[in-house]
N, C-alpha and C positions, 0 to 999 in steps of 0.2 A: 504494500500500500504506500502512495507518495505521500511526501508533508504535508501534500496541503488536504489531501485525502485525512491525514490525523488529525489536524487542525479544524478539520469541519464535521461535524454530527449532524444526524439526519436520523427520523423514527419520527412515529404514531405516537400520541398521547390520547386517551380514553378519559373522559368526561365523565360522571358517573355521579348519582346520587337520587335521594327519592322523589319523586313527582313532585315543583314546584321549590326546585331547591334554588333554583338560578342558574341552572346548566347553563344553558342558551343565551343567558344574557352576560355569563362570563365570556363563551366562544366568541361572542360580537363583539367583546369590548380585546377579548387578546387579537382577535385577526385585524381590528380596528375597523371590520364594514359588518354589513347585518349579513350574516350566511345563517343565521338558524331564527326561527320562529317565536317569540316571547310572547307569555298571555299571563294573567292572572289565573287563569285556569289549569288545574296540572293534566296531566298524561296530555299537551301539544306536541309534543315530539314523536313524530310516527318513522324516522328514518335516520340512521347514522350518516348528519350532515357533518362531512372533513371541512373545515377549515384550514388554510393555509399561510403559516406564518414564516415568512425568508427574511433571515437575516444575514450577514457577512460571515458570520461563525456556524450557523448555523440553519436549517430547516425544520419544522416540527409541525404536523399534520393533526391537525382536532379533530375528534372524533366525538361529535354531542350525541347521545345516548337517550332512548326514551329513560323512564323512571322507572330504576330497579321496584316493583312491589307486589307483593301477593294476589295473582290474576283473580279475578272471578270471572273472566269471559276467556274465549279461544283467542282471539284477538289481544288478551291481555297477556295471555302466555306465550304467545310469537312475540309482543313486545319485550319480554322477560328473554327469550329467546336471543334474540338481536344484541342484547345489552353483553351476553354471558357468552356470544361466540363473539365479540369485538373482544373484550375483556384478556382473553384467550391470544390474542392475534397482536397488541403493542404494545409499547416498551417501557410505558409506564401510564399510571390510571393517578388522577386527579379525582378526588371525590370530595364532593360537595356537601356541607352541613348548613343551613342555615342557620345566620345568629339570631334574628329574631324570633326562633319555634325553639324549644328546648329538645337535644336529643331525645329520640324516641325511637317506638318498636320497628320503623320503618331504616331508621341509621343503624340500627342492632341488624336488622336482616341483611343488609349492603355490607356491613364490615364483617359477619359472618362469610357470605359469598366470600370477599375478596381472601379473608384468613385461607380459606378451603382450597383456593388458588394457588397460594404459598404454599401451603403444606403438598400439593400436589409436584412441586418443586418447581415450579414456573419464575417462584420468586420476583414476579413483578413488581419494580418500588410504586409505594403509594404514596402522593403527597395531601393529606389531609386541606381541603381550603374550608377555610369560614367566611360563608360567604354573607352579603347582607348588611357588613356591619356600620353602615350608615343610619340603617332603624336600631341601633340599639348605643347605650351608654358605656362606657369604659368599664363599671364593676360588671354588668350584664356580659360583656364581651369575654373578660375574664374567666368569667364563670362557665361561658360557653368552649374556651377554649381548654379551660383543666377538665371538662364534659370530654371532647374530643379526644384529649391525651389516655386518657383511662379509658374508652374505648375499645382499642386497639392499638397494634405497631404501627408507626406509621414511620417514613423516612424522613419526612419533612411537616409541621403545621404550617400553615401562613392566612393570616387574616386579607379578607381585600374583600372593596368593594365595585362593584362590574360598573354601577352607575355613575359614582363621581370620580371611577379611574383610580383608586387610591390601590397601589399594592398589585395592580396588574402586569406590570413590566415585572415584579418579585415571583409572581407566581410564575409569568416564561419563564424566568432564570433556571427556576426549579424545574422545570420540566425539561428544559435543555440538557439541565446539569445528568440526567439519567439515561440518556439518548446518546446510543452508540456512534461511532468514528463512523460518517459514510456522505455519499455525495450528495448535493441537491437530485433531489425526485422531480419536483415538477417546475416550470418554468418563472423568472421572478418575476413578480406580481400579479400572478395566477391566486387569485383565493378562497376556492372551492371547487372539488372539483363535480361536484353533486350536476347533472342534468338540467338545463333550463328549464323544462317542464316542471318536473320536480319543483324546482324554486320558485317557479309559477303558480304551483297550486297550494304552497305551504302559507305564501302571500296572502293566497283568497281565502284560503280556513282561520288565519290568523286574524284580519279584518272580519269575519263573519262568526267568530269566538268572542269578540270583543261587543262586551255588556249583556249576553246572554245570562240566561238562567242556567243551574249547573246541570243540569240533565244531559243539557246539547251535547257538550265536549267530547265525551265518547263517542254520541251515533252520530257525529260528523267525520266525513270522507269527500275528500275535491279530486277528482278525475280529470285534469287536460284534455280534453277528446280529438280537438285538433289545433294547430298553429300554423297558419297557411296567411303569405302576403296580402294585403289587399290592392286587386285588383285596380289599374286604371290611377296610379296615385303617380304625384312626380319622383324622377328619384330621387332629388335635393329632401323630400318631406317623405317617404316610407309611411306606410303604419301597416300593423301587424293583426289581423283580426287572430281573437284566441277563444275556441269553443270550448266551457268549462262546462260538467256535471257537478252538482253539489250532493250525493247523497246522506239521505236521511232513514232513522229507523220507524219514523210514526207520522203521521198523517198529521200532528200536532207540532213538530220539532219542523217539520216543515211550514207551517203556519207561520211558526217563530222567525223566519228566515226571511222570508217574504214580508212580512209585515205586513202594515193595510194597507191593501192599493199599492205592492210593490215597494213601498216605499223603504224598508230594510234592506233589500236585496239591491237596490239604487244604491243604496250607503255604502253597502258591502263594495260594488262594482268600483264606486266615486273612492273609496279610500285605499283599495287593494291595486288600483291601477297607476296611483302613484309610484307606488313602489315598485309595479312590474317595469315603467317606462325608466326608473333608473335605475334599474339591473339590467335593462335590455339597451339603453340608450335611444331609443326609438317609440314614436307615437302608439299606443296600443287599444286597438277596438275588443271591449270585452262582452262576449255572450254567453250566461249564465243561468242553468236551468236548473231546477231543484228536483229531482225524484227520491223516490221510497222506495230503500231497499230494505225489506222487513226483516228484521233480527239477524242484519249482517254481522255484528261483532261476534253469532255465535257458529254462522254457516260455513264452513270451509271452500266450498264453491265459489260463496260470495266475497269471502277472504282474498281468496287468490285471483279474482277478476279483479279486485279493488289493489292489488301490487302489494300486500302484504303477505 
């Protein structure tokens, strides 16, 4: 291997923690652009979105994770699924506690997993993050971080918070610091390598989660159906029509969606297509339809048509 081959590290890092810990909205603030979905609402994370962080010294590949927890649906256990074959797979796992919620049964189940890892001799380092710590006070913090220590092993704690940046660039550090000698993977400033589609429909679930009642979040699924130019446009001005399906599990969660007289699903389309026009750079016509697919989270058919 050359110098500069030793001098440069490169590996996966694994995101991990329970539904609503602030995964997603740590990976936005290290990659420094929005690659993953953030809501008030937990289980938004339906896909291990990589984010992509190039430095001079280094490369280090995020891996945001749905929320390790105890399924009750088929859907919840392919999520569970996804978390435990990533986990398996990079060089080092970041997990997530939040300092505003006091450890619980859901942080005991996540660091049990990871013990289980270890002992299997995988030996993957974990660096404990405390995430959050902008809602909470210095004794509170404290107390959450001697909570963390007792725990489990961990190779590193570090406090930070994803919103006002504090302690973001410490937790790269940690995460480089465990990442093997190896070359840049993907190109610089490349930072995600997730699907445009993909990014497309995580945009419209994430706008169409926001201010719902908590039922939705589960039997909500966004399907891309197609992405085809629009015809007859100059080229100087592009725009992109994009055919989305929104499915639902009840004839009521679709009501919610829609709103009266359309007018939820206008919101949905008027806020989600912000964000689709600057990840894509280009004007974007959205066409979005809502169906009912009845008790998909439990149907394995329906599972695997919907990309889970």
């Amino acid at each position: 291997m050359s110098p500069a081959e030793v001098a440069h590290r490169s590996g996966f890092a694994c995101i991990v923690g329970r539904p609503n810990a602030g995964k997603s909205t740590l990976t936005n603030a290290l990659v420094g652009e929005k690659v993953a979905i953030t809501s008030s609402k937990p289980q938004t994370t339906r896909h291990a979105i990589r984010g992509i962080i190039t430095r001079p010294d280094a490369q280090l590949v995020l891996v945001d994770t749905p929320g390790l927890h105890r399924p009750r649906t088929l859907l919840g256990q392919r999520l569970n699924d996804v978390v435990r074959e990533t986990l398996t797979e990079v060089d080092v796992v970041g997990f997530c506690l939040p300092a505003d919620q006091k450890v619980g049964p859901g942080d005991r189940f996540i660091a049990a997993e990871l013990a289980t890892i270890r002992r299997e001799g995988r030996g993957t380092p974990v660096v404990a993050i405390a995430t959050k710590i902008d809602m909470v006070d210095r004794q509170r913090l404290t107390e959450h971080l001697l909570s963390i220590d007792r725990l489990g092993e961990w190779d590193d704690i570090v406090p930070v918070s994803a919103v006002r940046g504090e302690q973001v660039d410490v937790v790269t550090d940690l995460l480089v610091k465990h990442l093997p000698a190896g070359p840049v993977m993907y190109p610089s400033g490349e930072l995600t390598d997730e699907p445009e589609a993909v990014m497309v429909a995580e945009l419209i679930r994430e706008a169409a989660l926001e201010g719902v009642r908590d039922e939705l979040p589960h039997s909500l699924a966004v399907v891309v159906d197609e992405m085809t130019p629009r015809e007859g446009r100059p080229e100087h001005d592009p725009m992109l029509e994009i055919r989305v399906i929104l499915f639902v599990e009840r004839s009521s969660q679709k009501g919610i969606i829609i709103g009266k007289g359309g007018a939820r699903l206008k919101e949905v389309g008027t806020n989600a297509r912000r964000g689709i026009e600057a990840l894509l750079g280009q004007k974007v016509f959205l066409d979005l339809h809502v169906k009912i697919a009845k008790d998909w989270q439990r149907d394995p058919k329906q599972l695997q048509r919907l990309g889970f």
